[in-house]
VOBA-1610 file (N, C-alpha, C; in pm, whole numbers, padded with zeros to 5 digits, always signed):
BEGIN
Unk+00083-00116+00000Unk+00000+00000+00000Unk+00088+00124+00000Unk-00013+00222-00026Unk+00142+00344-00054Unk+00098+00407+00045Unk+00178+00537+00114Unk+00207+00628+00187Unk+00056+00664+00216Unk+00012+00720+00089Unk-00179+00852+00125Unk-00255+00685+00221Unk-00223+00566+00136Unk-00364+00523+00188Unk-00335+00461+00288Unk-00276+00433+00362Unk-00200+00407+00510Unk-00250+00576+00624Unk-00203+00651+00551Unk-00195+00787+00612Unk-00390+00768+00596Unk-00447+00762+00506Unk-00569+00823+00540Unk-00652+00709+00619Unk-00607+00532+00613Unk-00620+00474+00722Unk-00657+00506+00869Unk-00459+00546+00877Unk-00445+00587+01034Unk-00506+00717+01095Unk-00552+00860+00919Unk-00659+00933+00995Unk-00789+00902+00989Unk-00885+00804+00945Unk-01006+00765+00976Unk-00960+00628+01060Unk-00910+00574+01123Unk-00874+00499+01264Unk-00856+00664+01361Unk-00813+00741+01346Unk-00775+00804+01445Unk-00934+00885+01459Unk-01000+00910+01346Unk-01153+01026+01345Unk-01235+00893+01398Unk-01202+00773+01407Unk-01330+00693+01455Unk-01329+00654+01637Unk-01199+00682+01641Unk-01168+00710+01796Unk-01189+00820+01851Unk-01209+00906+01811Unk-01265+01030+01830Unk-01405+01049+01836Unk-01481+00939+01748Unk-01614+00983+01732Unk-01629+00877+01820Unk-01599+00767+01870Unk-01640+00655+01987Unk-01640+00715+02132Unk-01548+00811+02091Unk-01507+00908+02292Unk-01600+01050+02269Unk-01648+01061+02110Unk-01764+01155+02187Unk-01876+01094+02225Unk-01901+00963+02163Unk-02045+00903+02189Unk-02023+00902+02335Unk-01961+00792+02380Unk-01922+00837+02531Unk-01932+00927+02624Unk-01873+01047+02609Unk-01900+01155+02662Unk-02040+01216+02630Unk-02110+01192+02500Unk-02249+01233+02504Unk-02337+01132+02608Unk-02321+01044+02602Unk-02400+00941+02670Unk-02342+01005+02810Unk-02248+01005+02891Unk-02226+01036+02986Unk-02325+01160+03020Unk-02290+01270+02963Unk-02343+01395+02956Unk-02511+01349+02987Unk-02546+01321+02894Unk-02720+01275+02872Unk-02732+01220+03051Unk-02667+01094+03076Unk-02688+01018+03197Unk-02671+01190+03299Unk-02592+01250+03275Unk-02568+01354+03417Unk-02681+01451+03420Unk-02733+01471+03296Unk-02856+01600+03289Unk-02910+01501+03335Unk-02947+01386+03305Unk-03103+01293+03340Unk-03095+01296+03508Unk-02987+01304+03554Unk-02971+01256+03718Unk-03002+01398+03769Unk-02939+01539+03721Unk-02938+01642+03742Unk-03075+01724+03756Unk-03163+01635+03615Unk-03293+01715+03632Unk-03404+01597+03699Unk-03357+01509+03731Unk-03444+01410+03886Unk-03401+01520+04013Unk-03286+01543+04026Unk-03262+01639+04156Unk-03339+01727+04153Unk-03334+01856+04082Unk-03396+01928+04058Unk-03558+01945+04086Unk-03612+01828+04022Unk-03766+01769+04014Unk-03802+01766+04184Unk-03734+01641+04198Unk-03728+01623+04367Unk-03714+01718+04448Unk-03624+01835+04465Unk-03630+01951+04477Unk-03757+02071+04453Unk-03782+02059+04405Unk-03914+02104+04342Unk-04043+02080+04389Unk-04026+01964+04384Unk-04149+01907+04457Unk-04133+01926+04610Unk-04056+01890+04629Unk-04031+01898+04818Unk-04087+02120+04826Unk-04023+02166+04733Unk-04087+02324+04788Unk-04197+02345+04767Unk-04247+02266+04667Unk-04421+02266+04628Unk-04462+02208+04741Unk-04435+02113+04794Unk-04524+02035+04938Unk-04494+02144+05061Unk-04407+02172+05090Unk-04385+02297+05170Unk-04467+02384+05147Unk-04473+02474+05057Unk-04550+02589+04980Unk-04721+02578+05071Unk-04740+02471+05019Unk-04911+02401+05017Unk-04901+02352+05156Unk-04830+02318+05228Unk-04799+02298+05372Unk-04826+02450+05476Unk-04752+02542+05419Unk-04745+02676+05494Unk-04875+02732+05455Unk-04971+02685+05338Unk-05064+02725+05317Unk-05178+02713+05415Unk-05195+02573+05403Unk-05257+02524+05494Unk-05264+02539+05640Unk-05158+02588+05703Unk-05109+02618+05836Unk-05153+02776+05841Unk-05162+02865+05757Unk-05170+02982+05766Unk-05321+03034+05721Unk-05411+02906+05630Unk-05551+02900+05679Unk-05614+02835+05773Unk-05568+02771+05853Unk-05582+02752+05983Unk-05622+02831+06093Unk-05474+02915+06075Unk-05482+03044+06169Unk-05645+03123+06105Unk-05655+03160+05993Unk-05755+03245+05960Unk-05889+03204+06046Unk-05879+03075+05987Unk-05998+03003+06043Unk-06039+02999+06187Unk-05940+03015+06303Unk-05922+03028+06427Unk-05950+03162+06462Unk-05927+03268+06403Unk-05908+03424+06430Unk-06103+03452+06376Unk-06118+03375+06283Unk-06276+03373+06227Unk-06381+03392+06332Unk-06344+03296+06447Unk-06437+03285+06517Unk-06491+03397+06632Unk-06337+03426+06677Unk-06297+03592+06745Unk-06362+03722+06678Unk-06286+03698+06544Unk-06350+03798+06486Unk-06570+03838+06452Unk-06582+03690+06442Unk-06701+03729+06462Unk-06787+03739+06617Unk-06750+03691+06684Unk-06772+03664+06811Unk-06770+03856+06825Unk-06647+03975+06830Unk-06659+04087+06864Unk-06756+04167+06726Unk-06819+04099+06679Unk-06900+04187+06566Unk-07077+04159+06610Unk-07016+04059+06675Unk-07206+03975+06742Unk-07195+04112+06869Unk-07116+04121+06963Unk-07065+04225+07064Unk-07117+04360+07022Unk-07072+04427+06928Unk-07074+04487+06850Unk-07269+04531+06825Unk-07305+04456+06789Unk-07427+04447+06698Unk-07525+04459+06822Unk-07518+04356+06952Unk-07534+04356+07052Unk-07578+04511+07161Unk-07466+04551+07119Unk-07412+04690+07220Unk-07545+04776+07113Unk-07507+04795+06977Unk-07623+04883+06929Unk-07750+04871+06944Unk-07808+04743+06983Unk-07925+04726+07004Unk-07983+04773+07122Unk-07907+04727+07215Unk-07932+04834+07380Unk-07926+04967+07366Unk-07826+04984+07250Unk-07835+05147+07290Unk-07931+05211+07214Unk-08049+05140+07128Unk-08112+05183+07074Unk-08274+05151+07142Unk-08230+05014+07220Unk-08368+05045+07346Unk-08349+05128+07400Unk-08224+05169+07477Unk-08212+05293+07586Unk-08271+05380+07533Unk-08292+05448+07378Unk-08298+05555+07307Unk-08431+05568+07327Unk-08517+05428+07287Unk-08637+05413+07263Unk-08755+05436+07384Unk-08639+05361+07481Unk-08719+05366+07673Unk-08682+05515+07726Unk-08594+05624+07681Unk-08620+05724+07720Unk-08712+05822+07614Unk-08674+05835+07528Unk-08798+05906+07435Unk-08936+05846+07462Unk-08956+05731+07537Unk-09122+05702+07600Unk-09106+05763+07737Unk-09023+05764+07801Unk-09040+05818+07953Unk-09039+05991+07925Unk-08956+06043+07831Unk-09022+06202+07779Unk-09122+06210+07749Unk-09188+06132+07627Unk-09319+06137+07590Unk-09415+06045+07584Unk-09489+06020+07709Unk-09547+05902+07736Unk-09651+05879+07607Unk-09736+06012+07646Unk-09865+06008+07540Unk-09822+05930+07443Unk-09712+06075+07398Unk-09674+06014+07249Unk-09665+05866+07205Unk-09574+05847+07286Unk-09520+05671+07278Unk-09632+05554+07297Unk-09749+05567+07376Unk-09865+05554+07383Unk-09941+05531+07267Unk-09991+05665+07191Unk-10051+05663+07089Unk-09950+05570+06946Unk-09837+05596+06934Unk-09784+05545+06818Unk-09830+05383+06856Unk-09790+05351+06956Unk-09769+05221+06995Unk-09914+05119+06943Unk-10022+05242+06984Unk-10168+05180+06975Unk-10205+05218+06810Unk-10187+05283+06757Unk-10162+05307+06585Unk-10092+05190+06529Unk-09997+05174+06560Unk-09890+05061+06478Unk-09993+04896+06515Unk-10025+04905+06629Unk-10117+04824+06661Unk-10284+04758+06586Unk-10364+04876+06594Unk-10462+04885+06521Unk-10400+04821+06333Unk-10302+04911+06245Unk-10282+04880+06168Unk-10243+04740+06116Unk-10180+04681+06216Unk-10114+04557+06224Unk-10252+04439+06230Unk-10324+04502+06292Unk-10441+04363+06305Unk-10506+04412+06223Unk-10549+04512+06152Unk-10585+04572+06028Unk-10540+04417+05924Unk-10400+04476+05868Unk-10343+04413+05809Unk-10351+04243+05813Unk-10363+04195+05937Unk-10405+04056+05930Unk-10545+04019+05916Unk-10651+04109+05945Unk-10754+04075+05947Unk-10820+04048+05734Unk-10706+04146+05692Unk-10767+04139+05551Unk-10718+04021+05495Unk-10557+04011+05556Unk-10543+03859+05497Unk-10546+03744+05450Unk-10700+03738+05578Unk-10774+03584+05566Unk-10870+03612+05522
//
């Protein structure tokens, strides 16, 4: 054989060793992203379960504060109603008549009103 085809031999022996150590290294590569993006995933998920964890813990609290909170709005609602009998039991002790007559008006009308009913 002459010189070129020996020489271009030993450079396609030498380009096929080259292309066997990139397959290699690609396959390697491939195997390290594949392991790299399981970490990642796993990672991921563990802050998503956290996330939805702190969620849950922090509607909890709401739910607990719910009851307080309505509990001082019943208080609340409570207190206006007395202070609107007080209003009502002294504007009758100023004006008896008055309070008297409305009382017997609202009255009359009321059995008015049921009597047409039936």
């Amino acid at each position: 054989m002459s010189e070129n085809t020996e020489a271009i031999k030993a450079n396609l022996g030498e380009a096929g060793s080259h292309l066997k150590q990139a397959a290699v290294a690609a396959g390697g590569a491939v195997r390290n992203a594949a392991g790299a993006a399981g970490d990642e995933l796993r990672l991921g998920t563990a802050q998503v379960k956290a996330e939805l964890a702190d969620s849950g813990v922090a509607g909890l609290g709401a739910a607990q504060h719910l009851g307080g909170a309505a509990s001082e709005q019943m208080d609340a609602l409570v207190e206006k109603g007395r202070d609107l009998l007080d209003s009502a039991a002294e504007l009758i002790r100023e004006r008896p008549l008055a309070a008297f007559g409305v009382a017997f008006a609202a009255g009359w009308i009321i059995s008015k009103l049921a009597r047409s009913d039936k």
